[in-house]
mmCIF file as Biopython writes it, N, C-alpha, C and O atoms, coordinates in Angstrom:
data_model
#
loop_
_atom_site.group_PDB
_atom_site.id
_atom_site.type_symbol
_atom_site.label_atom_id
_atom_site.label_alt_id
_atom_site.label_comp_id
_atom_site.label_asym_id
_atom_site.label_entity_id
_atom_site.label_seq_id
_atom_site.pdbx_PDB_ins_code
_atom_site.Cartn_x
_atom_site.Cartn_y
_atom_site.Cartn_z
_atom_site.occupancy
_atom_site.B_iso_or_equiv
_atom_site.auth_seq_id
_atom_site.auth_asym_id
_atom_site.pdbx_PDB_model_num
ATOM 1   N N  . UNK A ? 1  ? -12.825 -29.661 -23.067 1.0 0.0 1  A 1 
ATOM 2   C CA . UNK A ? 1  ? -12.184 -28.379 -23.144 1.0 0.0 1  A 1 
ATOM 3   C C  . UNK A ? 1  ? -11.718 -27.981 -21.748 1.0 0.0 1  A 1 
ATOM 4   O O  . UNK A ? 1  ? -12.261 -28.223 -20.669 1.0 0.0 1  A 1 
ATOM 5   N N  . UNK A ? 2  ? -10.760 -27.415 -21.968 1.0 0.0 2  A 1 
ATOM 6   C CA . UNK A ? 2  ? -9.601  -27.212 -20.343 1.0 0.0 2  A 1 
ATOM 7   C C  . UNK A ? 2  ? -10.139 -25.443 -20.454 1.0 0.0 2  A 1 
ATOM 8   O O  . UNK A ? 2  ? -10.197 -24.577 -21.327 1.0 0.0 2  A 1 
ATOM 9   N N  . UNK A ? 3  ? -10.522 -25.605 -18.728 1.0 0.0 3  A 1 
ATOM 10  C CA . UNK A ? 3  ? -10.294 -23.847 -18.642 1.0 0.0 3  A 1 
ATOM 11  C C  . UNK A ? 3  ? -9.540  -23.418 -17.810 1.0 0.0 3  A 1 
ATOM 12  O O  . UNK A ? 3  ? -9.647  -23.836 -16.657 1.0 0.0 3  A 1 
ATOM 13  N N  . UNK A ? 4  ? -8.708  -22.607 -18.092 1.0 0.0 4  A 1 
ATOM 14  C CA . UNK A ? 4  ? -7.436  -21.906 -17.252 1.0 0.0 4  A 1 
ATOM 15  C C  . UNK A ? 4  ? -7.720  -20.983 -16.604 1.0 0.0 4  A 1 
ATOM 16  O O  . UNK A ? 4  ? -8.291  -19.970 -17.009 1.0 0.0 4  A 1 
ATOM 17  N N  . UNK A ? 5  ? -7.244  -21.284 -15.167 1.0 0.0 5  A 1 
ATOM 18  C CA . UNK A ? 5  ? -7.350  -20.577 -14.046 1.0 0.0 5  A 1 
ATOM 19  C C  . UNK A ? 5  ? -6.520  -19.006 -14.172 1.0 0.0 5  A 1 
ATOM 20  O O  . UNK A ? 5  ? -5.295  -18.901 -14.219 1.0 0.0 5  A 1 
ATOM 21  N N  . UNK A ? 6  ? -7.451  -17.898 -14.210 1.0 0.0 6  A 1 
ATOM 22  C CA . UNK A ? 6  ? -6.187  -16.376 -14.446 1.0 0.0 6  A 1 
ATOM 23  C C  . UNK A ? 6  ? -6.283  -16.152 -13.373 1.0 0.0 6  A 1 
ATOM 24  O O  . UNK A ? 6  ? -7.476  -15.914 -13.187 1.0 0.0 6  A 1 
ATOM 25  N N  . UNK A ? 7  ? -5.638  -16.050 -12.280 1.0 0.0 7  A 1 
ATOM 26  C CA . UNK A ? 7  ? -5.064  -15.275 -11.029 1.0 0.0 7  A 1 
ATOM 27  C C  . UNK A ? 7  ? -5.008  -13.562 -11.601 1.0 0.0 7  A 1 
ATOM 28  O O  . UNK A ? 7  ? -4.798  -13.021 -12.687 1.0 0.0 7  A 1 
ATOM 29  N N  . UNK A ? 8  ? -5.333  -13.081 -10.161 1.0 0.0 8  A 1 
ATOM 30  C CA . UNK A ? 8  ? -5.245  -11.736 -10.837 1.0 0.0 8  A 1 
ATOM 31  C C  . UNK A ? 8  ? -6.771  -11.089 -10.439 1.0 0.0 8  A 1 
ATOM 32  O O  . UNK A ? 8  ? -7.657  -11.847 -10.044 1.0 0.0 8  A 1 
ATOM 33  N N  . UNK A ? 9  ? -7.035  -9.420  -10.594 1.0 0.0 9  A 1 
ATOM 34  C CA . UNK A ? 9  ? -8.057  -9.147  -9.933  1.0 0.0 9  A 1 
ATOM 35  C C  . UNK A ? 9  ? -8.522  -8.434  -11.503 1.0 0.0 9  A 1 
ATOM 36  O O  . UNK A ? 9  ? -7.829  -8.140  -12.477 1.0 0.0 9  A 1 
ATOM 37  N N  . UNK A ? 10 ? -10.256 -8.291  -11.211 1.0 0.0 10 A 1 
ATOM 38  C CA . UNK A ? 10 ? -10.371 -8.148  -12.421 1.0 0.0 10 A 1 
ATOM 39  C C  . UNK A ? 10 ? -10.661 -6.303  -12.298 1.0 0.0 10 A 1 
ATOM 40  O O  . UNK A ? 10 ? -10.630 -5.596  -11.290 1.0 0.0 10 A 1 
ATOM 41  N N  . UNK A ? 11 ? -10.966 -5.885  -13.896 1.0 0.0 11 A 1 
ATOM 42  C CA . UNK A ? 11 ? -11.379 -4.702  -13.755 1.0 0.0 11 A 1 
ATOM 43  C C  . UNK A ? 11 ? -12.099 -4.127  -12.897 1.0 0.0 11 A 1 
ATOM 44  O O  . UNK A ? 11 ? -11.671 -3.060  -12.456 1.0 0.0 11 A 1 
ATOM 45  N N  . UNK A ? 12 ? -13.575 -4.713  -12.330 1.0 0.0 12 A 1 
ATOM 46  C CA . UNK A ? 12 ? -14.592 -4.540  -11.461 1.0 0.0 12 A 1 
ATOM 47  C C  . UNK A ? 12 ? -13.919 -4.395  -9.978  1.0 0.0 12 A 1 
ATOM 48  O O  . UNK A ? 12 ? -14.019 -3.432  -9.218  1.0 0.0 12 A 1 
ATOM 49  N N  . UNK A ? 13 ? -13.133 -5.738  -9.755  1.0 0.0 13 A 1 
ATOM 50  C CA . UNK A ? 13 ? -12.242 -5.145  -8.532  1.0 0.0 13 A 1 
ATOM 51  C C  . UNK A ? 13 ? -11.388 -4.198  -8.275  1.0 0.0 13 A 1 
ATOM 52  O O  . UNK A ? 13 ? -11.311 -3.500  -7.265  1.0 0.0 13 A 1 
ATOM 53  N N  . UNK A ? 14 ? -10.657 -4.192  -9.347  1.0 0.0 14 A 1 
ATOM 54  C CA . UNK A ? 14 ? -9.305  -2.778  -9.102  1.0 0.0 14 A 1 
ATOM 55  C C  . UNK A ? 14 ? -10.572 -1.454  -8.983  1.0 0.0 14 A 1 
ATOM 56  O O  . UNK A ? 14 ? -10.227 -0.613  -8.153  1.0 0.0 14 A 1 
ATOM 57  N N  . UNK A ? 15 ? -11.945 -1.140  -9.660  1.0 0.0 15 A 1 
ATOM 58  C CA . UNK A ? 15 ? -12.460 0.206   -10.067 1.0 0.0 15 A 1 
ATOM 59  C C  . UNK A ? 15 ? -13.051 0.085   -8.330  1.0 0.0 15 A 1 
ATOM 60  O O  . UNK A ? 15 ? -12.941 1.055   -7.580  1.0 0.0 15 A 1 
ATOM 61  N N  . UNK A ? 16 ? -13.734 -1.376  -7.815  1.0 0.0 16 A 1 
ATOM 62  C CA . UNK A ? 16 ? -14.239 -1.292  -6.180  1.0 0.0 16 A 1 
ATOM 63  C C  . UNK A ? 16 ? -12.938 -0.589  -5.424  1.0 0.0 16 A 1 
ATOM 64  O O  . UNK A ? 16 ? -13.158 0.413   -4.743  1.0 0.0 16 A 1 
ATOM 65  N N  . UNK A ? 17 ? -11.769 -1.032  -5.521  1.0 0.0 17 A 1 
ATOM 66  C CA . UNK A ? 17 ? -10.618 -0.872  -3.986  1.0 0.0 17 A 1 
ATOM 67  C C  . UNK A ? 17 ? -10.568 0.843   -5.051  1.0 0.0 17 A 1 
ATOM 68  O O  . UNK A ? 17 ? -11.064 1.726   -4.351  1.0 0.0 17 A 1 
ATOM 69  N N  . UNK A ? 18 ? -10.263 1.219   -5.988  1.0 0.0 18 A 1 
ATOM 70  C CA . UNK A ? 18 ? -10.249 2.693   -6.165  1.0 0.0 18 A 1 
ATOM 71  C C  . UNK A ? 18 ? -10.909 3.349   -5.434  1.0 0.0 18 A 1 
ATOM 72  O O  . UNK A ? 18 ? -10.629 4.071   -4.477  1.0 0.0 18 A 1 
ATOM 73  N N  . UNK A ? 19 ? -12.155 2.976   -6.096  1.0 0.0 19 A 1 
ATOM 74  C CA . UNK A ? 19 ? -14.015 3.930   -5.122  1.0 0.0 19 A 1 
ATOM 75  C C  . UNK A ? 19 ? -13.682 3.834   -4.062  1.0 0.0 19 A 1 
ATOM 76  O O  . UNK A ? 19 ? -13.780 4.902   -3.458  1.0 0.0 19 A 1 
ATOM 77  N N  . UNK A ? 20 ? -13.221 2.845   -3.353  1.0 0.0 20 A 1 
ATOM 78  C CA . UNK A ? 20 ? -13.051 3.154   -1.657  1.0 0.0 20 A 1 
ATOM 79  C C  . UNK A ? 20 ? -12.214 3.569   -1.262  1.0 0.0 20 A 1 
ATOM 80  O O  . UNK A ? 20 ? -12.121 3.785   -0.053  1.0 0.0 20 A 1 
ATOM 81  N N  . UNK A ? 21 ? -11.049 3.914   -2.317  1.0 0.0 21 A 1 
ATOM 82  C CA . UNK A ? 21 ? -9.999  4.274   -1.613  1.0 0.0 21 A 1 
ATOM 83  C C  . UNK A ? 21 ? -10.062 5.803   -1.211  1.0 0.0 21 A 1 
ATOM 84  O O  . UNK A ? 21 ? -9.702  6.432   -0.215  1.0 0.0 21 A 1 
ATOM 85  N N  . UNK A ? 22 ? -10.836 6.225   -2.726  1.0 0.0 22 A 1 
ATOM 86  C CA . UNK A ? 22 ? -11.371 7.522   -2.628  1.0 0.0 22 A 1 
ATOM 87  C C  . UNK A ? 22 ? -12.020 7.678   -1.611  1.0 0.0 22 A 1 
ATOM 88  O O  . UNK A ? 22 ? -11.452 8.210   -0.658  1.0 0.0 22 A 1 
ATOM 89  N N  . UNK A ? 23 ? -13.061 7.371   -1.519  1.0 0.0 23 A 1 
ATOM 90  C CA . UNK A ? 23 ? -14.661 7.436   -0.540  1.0 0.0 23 A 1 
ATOM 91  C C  . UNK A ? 23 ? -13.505 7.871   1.079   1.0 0.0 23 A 1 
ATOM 92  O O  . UNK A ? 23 ? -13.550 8.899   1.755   1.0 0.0 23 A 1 
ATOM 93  N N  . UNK A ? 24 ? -12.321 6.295   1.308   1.0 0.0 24 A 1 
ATOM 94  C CA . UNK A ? 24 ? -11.975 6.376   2.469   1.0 0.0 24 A 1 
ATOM 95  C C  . UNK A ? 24 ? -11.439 7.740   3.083   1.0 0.0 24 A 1 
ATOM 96  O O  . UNK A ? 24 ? -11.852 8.248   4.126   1.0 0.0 24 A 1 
ATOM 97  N N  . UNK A ? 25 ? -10.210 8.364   2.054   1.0 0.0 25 A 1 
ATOM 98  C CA . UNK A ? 25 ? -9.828  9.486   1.994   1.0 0.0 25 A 1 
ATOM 99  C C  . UNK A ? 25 ? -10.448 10.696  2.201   1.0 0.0 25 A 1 
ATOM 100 O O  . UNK A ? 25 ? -10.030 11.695  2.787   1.0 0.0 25 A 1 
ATOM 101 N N  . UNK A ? 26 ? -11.623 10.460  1.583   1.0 0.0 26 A 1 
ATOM 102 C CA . UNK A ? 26 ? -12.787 11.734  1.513   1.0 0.0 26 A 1 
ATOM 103 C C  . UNK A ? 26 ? -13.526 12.012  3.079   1.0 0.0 26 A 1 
ATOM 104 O O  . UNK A ? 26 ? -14.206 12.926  3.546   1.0 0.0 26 A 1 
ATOM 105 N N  . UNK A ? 27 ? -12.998 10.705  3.600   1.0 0.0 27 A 1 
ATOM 106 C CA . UNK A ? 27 ? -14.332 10.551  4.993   1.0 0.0 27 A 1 
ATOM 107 C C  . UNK A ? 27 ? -12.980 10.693  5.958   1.0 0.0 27 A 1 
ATOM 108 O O  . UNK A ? 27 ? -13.185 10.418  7.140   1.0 0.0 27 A 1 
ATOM 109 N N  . UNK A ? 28 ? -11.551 11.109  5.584   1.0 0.0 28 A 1 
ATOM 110 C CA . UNK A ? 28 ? -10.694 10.846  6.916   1.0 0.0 28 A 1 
ATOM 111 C C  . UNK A ? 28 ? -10.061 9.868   7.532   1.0 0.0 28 A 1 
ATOM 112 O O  . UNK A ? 28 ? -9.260  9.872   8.466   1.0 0.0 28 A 1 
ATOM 113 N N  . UNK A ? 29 ? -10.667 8.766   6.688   1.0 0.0 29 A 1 
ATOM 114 C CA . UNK A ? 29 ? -9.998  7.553   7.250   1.0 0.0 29 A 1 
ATOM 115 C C  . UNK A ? 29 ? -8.630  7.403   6.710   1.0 0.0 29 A 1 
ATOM 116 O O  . UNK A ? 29 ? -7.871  6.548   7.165   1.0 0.0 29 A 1 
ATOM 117 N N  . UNK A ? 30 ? -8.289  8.203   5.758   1.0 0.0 30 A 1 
ATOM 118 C CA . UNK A ? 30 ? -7.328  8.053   5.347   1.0 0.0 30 A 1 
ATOM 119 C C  . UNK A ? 30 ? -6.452  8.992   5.085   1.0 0.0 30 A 1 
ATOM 120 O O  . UNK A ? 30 ? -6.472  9.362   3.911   1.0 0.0 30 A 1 
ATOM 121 N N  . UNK A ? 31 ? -5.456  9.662   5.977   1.0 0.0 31 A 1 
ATOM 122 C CA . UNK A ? 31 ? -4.509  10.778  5.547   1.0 0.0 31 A 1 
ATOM 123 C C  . UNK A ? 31 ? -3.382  10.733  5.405   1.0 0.0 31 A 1 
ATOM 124 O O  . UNK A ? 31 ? -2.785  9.684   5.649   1.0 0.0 31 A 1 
ATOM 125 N N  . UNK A ? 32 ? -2.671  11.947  4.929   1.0 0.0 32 A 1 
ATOM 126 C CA . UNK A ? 32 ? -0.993  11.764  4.207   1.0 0.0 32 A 1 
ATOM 127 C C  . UNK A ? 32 ? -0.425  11.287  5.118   1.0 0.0 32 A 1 
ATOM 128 O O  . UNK A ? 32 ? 0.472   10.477  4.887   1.0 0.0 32 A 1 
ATOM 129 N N  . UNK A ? 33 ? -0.895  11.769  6.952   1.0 0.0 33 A 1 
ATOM 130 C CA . UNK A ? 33 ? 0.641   11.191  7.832   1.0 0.0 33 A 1 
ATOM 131 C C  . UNK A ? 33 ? 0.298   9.541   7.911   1.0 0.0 33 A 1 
ATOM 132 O O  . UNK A ? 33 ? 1.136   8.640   7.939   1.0 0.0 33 A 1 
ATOM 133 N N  . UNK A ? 34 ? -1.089  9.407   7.937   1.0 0.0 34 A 1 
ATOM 134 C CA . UNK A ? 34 ? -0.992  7.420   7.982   1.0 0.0 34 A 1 
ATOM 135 C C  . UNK A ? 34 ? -0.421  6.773   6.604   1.0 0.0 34 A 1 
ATOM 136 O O  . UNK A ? 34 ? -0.004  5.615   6.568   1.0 0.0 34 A 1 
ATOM 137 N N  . UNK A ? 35 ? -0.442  7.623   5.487   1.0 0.0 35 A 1 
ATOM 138 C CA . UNK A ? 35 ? 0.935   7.269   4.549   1.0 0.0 35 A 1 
ATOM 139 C C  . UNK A ? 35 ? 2.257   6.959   4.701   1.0 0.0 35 A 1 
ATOM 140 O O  . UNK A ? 35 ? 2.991   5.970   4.683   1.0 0.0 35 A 1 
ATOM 141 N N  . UNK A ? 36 ? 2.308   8.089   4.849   1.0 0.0 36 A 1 
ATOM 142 C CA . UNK A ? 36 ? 3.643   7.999   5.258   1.0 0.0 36 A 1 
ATOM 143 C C  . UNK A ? 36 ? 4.075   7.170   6.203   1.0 0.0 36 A 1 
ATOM 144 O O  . UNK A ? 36 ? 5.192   6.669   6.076   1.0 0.0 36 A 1 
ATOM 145 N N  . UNK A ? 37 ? 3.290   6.882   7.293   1.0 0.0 37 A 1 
ATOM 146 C CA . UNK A ? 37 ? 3.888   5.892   8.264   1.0 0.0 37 A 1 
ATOM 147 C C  . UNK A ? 37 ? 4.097   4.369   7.343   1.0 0.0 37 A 1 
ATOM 148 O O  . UNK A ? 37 ? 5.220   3.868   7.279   1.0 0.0 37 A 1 
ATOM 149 N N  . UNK A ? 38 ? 2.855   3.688   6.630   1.0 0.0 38 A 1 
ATOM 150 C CA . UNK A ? 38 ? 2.718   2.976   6.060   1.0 0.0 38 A 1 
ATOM 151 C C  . UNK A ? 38 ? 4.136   2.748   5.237   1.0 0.0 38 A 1 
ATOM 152 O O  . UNK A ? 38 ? 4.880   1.812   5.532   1.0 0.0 38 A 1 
ATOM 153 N N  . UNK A ? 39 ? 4.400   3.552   4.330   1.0 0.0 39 A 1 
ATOM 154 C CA . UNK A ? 39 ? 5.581   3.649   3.395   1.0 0.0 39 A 1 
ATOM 155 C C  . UNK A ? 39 ? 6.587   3.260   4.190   1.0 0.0 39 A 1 
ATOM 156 O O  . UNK A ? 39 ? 7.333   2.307   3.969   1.0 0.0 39 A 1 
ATOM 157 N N  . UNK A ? 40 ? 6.626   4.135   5.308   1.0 0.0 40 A 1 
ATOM 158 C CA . UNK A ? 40 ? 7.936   4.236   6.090   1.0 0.0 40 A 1 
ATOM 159 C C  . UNK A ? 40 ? 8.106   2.106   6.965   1.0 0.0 40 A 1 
ATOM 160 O O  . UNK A ? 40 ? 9.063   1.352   7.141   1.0 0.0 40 A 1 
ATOM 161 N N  . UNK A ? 41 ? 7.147   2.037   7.136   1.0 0.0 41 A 1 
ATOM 162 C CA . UNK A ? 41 ? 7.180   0.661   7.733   1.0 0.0 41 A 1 
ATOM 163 C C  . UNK A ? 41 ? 7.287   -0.369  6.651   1.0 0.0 41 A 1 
ATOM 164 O O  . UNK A ? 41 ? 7.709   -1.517  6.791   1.0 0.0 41 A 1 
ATOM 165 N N  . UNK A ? 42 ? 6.849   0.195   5.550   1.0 0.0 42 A 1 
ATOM 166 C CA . UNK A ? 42 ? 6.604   -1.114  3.973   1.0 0.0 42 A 1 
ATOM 167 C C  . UNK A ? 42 ? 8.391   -0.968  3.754   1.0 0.0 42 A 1 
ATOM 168 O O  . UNK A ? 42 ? 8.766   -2.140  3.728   1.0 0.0 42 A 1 
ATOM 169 N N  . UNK A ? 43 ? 9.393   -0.233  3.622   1.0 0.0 43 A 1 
ATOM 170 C CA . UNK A ? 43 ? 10.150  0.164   3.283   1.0 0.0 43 A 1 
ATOM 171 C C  . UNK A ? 43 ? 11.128  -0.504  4.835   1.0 0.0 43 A 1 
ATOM 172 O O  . UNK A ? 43 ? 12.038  -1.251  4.475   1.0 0.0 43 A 1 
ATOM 173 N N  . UNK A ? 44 ? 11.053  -0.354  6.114   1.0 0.0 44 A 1 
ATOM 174 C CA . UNK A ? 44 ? 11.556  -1.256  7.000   1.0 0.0 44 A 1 
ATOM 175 C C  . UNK A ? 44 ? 11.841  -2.977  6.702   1.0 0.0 44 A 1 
ATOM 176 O O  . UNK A ? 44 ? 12.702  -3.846  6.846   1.0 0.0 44 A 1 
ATOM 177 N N  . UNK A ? 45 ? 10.548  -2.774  6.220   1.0 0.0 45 A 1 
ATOM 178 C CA . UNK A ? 45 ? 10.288  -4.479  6.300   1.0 0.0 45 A 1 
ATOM 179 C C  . UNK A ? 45 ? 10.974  -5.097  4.980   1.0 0.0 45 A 1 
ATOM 180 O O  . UNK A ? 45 ? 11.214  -6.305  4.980   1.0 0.0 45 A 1 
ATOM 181 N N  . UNK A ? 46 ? 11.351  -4.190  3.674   1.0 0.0 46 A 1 
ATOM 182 C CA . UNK A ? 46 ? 11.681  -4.880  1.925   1.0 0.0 46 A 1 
ATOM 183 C C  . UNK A ? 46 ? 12.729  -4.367  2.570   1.0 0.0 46 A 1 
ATOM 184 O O  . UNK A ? 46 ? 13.357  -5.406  2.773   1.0 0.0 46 A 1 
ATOM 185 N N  . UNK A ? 47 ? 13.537  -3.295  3.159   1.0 0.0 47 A 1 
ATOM 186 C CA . UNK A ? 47 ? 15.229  -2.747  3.158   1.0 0.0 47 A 1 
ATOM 187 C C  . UNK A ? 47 ? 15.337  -3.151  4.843   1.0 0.0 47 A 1 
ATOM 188 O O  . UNK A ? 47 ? 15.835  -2.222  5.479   1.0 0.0 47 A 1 
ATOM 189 N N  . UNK A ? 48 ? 15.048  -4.093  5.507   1.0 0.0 48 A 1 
ATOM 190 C CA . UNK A ? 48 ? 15.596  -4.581  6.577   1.0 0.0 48 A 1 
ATOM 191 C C  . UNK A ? 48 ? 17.144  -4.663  6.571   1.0 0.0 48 A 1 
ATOM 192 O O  . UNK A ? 48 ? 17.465  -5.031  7.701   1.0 0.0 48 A 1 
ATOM 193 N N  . UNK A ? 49 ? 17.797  -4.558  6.117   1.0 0.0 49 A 1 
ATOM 194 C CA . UNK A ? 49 ? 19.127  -5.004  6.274   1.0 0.0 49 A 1 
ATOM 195 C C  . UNK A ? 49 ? 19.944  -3.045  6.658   1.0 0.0 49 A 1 
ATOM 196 O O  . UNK A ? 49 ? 20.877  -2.752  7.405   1.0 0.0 49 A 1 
ATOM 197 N N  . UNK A ? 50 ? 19.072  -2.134  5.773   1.0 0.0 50 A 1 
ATOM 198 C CA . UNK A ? 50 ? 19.310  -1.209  5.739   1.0 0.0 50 A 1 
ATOM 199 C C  . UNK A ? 50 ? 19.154  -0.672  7.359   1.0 0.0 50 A 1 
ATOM 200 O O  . UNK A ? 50 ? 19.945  0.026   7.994   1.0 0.0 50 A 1 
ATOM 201 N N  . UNK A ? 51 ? 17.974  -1.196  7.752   1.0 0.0 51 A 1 
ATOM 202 C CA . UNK A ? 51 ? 18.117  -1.035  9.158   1.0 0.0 51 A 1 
ATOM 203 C C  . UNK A ? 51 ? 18.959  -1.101  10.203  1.0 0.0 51 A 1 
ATOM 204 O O  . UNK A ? 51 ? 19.260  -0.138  10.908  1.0 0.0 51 A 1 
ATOM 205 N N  . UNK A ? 52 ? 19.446  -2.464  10.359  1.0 0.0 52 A 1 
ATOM 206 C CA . UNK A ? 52 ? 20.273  -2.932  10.912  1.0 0.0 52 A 1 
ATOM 207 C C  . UNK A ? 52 ? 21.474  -2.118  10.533  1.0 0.0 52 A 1 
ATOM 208 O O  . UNK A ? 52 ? 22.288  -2.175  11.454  1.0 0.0 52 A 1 
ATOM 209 N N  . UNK A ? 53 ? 21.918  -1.356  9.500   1.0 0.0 53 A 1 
ATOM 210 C CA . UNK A ? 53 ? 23.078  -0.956  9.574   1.0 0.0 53 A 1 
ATOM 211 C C  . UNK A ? 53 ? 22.892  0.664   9.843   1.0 0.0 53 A 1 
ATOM 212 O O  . UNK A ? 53 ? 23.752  1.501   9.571   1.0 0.0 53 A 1 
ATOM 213 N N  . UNK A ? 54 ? 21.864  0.888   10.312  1.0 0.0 54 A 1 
ATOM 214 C CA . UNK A ? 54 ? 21.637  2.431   11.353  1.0 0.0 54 A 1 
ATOM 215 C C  . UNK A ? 54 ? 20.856  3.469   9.822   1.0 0.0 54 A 1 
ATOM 216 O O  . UNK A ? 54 ? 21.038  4.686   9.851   1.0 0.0 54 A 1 
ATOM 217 N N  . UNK A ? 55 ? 20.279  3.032   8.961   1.0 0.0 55 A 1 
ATOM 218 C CA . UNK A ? 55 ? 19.805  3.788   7.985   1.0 0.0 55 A 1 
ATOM 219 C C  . UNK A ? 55 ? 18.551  4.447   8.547   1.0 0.0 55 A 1 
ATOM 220 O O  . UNK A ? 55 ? 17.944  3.500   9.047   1.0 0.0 55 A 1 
ATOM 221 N N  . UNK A ? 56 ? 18.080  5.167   8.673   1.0 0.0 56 A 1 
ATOM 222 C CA . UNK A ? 56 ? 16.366  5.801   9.263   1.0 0.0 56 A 1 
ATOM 223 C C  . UNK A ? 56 ? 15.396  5.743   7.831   1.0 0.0 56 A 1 
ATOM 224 O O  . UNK A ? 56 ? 15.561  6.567   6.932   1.0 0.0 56 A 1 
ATOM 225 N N  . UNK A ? 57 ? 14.428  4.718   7.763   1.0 0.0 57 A 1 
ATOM 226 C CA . UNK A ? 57 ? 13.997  4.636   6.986   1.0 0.0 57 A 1 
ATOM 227 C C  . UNK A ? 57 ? 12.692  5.639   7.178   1.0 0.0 57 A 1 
ATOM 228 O O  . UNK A ? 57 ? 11.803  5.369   6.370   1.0 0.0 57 A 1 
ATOM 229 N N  . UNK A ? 58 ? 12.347  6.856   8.167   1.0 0.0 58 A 1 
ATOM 230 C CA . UNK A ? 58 ? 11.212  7.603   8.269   1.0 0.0 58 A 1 
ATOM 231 C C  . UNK A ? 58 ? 10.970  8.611   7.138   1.0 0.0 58 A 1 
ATOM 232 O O  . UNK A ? 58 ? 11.711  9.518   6.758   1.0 0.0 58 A 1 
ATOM 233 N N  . UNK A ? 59 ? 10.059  8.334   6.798   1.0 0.0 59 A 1 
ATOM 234 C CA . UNK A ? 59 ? 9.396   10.077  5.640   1.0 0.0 59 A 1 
ATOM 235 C C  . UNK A ? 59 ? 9.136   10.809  6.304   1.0 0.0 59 A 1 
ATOM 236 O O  . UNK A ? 59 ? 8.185   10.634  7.067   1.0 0.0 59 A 1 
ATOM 237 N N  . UNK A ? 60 ? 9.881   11.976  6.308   1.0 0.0 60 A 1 
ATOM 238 C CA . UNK A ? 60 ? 9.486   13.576  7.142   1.0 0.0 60 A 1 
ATOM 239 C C  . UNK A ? 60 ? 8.914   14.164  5.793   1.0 0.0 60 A 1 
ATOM 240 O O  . UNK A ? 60 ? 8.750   13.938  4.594   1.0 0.0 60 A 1 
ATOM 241 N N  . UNK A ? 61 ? 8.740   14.989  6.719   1.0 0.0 61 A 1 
ATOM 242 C CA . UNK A ? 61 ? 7.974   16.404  4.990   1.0 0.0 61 A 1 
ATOM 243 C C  . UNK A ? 61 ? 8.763   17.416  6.026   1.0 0.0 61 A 1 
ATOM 244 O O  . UNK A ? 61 ? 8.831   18.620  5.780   1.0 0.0 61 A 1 
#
């Protein structure tokens, strides 16, 4: 009998990175402006081209 490899994270993991994501947030490690920077750099790096042609990819509030 063949057993197939599932890639992929399971329930137990997605509910761990939640709890901490919470926990992190709750303790400060984690706030809206280090979001936003995050976004703003995740969004540099997938619309690079957008860059190069003078687009400002920054999130203000």
């Amino acid at each position: 009998m063949a057993y197939r490899y599932r890639s992929g994270i399971s329930l137990f993991g997605l509910l761990y990175i939640v709890v901490g994501l919470f926990i992190a947030w709750d303790h400060g490690y984690i706030t809206a402006s280090l979001i936003r920077r995050i976004v703003s750099a995740l969004l540099a790096v997938f619309l690079w081209f957008l860059v190069l042609l003078g687009v400002d990819l920054n999130i203000h509030t």
